[in-house]
C-alpha positions as CSV (number, residue, x, y, z in Angstrom):
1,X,-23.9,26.6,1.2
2,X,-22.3,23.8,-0.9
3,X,-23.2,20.7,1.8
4,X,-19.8,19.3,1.7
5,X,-20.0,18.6,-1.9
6,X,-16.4,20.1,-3.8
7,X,-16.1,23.5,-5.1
8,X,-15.9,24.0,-8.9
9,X,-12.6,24.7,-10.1
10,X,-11.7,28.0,-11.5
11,X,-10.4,27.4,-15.0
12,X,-6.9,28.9,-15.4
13,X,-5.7,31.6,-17.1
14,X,-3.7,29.6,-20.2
15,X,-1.7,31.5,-22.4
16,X,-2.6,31.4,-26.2
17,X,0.9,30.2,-27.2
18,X,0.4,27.5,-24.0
19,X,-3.0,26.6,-25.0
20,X,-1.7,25.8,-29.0
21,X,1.2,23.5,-27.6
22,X,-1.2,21.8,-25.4
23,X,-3.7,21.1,-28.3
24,X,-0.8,20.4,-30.9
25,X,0.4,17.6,-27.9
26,X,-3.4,16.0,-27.8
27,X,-3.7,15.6,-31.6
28,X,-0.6,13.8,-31.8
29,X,-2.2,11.3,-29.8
30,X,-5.0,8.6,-31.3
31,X,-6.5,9.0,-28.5
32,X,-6.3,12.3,-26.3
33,X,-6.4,10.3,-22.9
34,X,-2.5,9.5,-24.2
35,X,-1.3,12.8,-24.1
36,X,-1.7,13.1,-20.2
37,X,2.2,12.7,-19.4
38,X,3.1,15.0,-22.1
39,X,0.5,18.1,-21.0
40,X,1.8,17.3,-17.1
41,X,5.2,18.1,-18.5
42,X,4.2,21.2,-20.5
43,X,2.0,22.5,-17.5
44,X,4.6,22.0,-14.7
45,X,7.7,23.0,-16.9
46,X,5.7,26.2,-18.2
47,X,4.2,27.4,-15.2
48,X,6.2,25.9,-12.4
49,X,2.9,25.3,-10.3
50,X,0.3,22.6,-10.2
51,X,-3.4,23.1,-8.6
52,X,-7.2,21.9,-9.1
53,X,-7.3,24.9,-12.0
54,X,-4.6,23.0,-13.6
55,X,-5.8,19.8,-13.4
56,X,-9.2,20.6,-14.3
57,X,-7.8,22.2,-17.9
58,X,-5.7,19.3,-18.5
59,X,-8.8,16.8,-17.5
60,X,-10.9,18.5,-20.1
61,X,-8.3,18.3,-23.0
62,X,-8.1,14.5,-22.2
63,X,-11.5,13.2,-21.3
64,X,-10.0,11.6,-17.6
65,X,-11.2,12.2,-15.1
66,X,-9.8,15.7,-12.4
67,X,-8.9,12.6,-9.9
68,X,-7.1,10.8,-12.0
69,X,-4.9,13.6,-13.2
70,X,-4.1,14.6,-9.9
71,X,-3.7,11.4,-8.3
72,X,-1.1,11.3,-11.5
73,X,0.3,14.7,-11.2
74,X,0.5,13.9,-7.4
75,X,3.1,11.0,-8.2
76,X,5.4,13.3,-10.1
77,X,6.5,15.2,-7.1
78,X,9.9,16.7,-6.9
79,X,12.5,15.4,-5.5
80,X,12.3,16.3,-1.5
81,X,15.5,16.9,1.1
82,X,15.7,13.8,2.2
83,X,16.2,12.2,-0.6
84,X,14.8,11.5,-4.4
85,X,11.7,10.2,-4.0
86,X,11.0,7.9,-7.1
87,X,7.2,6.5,-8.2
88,X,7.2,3.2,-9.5
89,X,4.2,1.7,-11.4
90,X,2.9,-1.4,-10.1
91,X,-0.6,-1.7,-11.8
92,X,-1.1,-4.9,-13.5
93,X,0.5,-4.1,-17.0
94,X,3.7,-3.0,-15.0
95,X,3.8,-6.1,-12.7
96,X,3.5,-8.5,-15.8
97,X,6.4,-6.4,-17.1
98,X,8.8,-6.6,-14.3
99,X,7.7,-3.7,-11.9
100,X,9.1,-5.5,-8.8
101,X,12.6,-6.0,-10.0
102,X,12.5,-2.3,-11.1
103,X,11.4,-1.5,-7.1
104,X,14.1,-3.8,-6.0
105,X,16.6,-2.3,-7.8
106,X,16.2,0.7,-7.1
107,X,15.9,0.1,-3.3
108,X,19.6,-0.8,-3.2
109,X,20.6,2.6,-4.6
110,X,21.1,5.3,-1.7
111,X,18.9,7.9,-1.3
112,X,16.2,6.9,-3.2
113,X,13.0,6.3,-1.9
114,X,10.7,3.7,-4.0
115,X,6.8,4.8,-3.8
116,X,4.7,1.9,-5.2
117,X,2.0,3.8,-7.2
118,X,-1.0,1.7,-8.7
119,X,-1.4,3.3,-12.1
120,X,1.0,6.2,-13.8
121,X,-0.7,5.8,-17.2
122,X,1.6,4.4,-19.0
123,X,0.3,0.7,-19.5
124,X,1.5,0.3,-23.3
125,X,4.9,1.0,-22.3
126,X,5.8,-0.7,-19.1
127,X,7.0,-0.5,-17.2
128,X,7.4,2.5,-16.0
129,X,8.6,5.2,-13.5
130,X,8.0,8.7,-12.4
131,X,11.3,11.0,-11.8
132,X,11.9,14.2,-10.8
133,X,8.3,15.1,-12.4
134,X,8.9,12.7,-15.9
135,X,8.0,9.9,-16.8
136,X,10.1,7.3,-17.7
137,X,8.4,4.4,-19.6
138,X,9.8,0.9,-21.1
139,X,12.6,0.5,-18.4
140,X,15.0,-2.3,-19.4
141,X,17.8,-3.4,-16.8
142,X,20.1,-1.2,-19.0
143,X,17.9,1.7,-19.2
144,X,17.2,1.6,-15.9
145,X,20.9,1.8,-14.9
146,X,21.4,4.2,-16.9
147,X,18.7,6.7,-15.9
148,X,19.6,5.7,-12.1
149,X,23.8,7.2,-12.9
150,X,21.9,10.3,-14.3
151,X,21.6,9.2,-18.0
152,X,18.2,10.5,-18.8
């Protein structure tokens, strides 16, 4: 009996040629914690599923914590019927940056629907925004048009 305490995850079943790409992403990082967004990518693009396997493997390569990478992955959703769904960063790196006009902005574009997220790990770069699963870091007023039109 575990007494309410969490299951260990299973690790996944990674694929060599997976598991090379994945390192060859962390060490072109200074740090590994920065290759989060990058391994997401690989991980959802290659394997078209996300779970607690998943994020424990992509914890482990980083050093974060398995809640962080899913409360991450978790803001990356796909796009859902009734409309894009869009995460916007509003931690304090992204607010200083101009997070809210970002939000505004993209609340007067139809259907879009603007999710205030505190953190999407991209602090060096803000701010920044999660679409359709990618990240989308450094928005400028241009940029930001340009990736709403379909730009990316």
């Amino acid at each position: 009996m575990n007494q309410g305490r969490p299951e260990a995850a299973a690790r996944p079943v990674v694929p060599e040629e997976l598991a090379d790409r994945a390192h060859a992403i962390v060490a072109a990082y200074p740090e590994p914690k920065g290759a989060l967004h990058p391994l997401l990518d690989l991980v959802l693009s290659e394997t078209g599923s996300w779970d607690g396997t998943w994020a424990g493997w992509v914890a482990q390569l980083t050093g974060t914590p398995v809640v962080t990478v899913h409360g991450i992955a978790r803001s990356r959703r796909l796009p859902e019927a009734d409309g894009e769904e869009i995460a916007v960063c509003t931690g304090l790196s992204c607010r200083w940056m101009g997070a809210e006009a970002v939000c505004q902005r993209l609340q007067e574009v139809p259907n879009i629907r603007v999710v205030a997220v505190n953190c999407l790990g991209a602090c060096s770069a803000a701010p920044a925004m999660a679409r359709n699963g990618r990240l989308h870091d450094g928005l400028t007023p241009e940029r930001l048009d340009a990736l709403v039109a379909g730009d990316r």
